[in-house]
C-alpha positions as semicolon CSV with decimal commas, in nm:
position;residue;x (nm);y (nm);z (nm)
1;X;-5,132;-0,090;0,150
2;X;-5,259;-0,327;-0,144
3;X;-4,968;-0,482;-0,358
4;X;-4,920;-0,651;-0,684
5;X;-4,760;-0,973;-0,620
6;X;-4,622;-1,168;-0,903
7;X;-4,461;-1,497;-0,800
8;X;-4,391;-1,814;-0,959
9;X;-4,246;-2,126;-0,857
10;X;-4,020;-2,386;-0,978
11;X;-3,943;-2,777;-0,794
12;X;-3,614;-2,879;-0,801
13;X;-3,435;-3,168;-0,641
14;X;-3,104;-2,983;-0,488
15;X;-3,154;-2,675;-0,327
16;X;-2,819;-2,648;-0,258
17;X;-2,719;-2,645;-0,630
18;X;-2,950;-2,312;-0,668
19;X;-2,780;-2,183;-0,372
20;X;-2,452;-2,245;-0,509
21;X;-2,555;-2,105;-0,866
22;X;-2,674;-1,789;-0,686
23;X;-2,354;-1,732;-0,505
24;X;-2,160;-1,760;-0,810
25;X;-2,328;-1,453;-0,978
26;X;-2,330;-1,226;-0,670
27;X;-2,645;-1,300;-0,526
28;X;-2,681;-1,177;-0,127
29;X;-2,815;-1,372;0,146
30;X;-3,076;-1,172;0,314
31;X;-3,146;-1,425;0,607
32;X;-3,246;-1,776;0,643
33;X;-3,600;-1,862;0,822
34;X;-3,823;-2,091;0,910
35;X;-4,214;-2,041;0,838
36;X;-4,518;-2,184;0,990
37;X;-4,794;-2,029;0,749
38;X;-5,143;-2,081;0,928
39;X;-5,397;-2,101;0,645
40;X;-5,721;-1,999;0,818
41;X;-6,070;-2,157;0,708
42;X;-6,375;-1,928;0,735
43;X;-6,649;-2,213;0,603
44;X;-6,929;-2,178;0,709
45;X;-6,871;-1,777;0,692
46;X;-6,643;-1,804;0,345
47;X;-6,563;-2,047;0,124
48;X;-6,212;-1,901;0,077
49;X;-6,095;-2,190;-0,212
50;X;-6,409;-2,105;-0,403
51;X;-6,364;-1,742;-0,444
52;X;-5,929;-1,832;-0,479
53;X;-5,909;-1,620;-0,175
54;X;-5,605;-1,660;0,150
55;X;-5,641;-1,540;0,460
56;X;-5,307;-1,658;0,636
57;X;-5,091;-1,574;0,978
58;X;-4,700;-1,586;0,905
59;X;-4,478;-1,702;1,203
60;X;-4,132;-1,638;1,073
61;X;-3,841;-1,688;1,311
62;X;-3,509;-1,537;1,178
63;X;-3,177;-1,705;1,224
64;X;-3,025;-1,398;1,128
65;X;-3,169;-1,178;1,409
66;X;-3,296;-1,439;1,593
67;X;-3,671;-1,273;1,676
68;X;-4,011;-1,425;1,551
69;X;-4,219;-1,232;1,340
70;X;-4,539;-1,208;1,306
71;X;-4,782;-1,124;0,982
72;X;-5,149;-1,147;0,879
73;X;-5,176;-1,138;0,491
74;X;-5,486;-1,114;0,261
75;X;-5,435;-1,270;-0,092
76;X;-5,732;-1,159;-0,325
77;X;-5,821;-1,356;-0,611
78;X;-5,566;-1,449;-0,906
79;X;-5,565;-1,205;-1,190
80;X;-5,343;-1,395;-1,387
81;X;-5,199;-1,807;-1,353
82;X;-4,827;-1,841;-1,480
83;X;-4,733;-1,636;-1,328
84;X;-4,925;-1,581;-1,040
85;X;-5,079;-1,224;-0,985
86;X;-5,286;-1,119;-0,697
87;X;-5,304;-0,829;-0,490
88;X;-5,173;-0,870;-0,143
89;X;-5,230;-0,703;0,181
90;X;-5,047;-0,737;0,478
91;X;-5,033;-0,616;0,821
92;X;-4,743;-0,704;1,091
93;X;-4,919;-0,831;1,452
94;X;-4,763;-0,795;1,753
95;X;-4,831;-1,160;1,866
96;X;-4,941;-1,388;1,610
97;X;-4,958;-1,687;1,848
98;X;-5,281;-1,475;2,017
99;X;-5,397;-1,431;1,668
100;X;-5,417;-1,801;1,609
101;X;-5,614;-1,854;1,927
102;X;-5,865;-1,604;1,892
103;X;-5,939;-1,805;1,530
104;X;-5,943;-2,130;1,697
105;X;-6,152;-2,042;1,945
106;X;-6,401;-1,851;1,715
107;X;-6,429;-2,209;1,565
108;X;-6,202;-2,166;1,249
109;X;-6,017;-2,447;1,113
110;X;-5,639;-2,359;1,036
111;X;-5,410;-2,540;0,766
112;X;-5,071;-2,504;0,904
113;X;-4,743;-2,537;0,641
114;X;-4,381;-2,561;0,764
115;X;-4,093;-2,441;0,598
116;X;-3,706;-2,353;0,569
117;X;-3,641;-2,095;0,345
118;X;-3,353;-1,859;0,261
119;X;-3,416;-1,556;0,086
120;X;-3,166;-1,465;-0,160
121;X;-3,155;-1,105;-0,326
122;X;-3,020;-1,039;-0,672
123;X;-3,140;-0,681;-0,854
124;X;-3,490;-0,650;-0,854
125;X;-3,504;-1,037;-0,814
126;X;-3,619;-1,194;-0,454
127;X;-3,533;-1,537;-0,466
128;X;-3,640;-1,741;-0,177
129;X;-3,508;-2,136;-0,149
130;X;-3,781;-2,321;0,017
131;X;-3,741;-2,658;0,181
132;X;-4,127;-2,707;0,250
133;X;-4,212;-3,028;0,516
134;X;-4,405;-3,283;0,382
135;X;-4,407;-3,112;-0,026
136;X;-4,003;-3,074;-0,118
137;X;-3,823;-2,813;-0,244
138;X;-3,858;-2,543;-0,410
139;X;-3,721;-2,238;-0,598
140;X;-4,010;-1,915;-0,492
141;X;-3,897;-1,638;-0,733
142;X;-4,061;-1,242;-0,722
143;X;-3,977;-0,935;-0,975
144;X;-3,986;-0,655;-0,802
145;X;-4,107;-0,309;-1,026
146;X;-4,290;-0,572;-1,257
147;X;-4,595;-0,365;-1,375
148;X;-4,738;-0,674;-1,670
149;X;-4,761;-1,048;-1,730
150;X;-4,561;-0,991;-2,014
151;X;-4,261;-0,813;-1,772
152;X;-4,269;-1,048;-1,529
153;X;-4,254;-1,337;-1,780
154;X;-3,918;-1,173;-1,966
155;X;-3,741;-1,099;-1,648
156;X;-3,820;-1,477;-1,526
157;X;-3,710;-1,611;-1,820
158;X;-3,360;-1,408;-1,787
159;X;-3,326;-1,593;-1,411
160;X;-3,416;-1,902;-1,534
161;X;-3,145;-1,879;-1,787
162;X;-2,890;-1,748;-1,561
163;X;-2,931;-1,993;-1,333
164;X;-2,962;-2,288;-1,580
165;X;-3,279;-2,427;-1,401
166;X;-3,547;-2,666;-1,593
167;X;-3,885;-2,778;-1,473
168;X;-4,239;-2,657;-1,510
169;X;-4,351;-2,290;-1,397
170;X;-4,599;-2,347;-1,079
171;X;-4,853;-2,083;-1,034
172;X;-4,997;-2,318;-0,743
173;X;-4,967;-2,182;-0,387
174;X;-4,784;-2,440;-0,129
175;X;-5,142;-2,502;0,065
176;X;-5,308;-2,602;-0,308
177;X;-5,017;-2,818;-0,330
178;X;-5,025;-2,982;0,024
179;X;-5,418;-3,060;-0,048
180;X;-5,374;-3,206;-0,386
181;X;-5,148;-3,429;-0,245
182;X;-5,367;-3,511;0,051
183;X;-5,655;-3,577;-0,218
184;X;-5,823;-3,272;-0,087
């Protein structure tokens, strides 16, 4: 099924502050997991960065139920920047590890990005705490019901508030990041 997805992103220097912040107005700890997002490259088929396309296998291994998980996700193009609107499809795999290997050995280059994050629900508010390797942290924040730019933006600005964070809106995914900072 395609989705809306409207997500935006904030860096901050102490995720445990944010954690702490969330506790104290009754946000619940869903679970806490750690990532390995395989970015997959289909040049000379696709130039996926040119048309601001993802094609991306999710390895997520819960510490709450202590199983790996596995997910392959399309992200269409951006509609909209700040915040960041795309449609979304995903499918769960029953072994993403195979996945990966049937991509590498078609001859498709993968970008791989690590990550501890704890997802934190509040309303209609997913809040996930990201402690990405090799980028920093991060707050990852979706509106759930959203149907506009304008929505999204209101409710945001409510968490924001609530939460007393400061910083810049990033509408950048984490593999744009990773390649700006590897000059890419």
């Amino acid at each position: 099924m395609v989705e809306k997805e409207y997500e935006i992103k904030i860096a901050v220097k102490d995720l445990g502050d944010v954690e702490r912040a969330l506790r104290e107005i009754g946000a619940v700890l869903e679970d806490d997991v750690y990532e390995e997002d395989h970015y997959i490259d289909l040049r000379p088929c696709k130039d996926l960065r040119s048309t601001d396309e993802v094609l991306r296998i999710r390895i997520s291994r819960s510490s709450k139920t202590n199983s790996e998980f596995y997910e392959l996700t399309y992200k269409g193009p951006r509609t909209a920047r700040i915040p960041k609107v795309r449609d979304e499809i995903s499918v769960e795999v029953s072994d993403g590890r195979a996945l990966l290997e049937i991509i590498r050995r078609l001859g498709f280059l993968t970008y791989v990005l690590k990550k501890r994050r704890k997802i934190y629900r509040y309303g209609k508010y997913k809040i996930f705490l990201d402690d990405v390797v090799h980028l920093g942290k991060y707050i990852e924040v979706e509106v759930e019901g959203v149907s506009s730019v304008e929505e999204f933006n209101e409710e945001i600005k409510k968490l924001v508030s609530i939460l007393r964070l400061s910083g810049p809106l990033i509408s950048k995914s984490y593999l744009e990041l990773i390649l700006e900072k590897l000059g890419q």
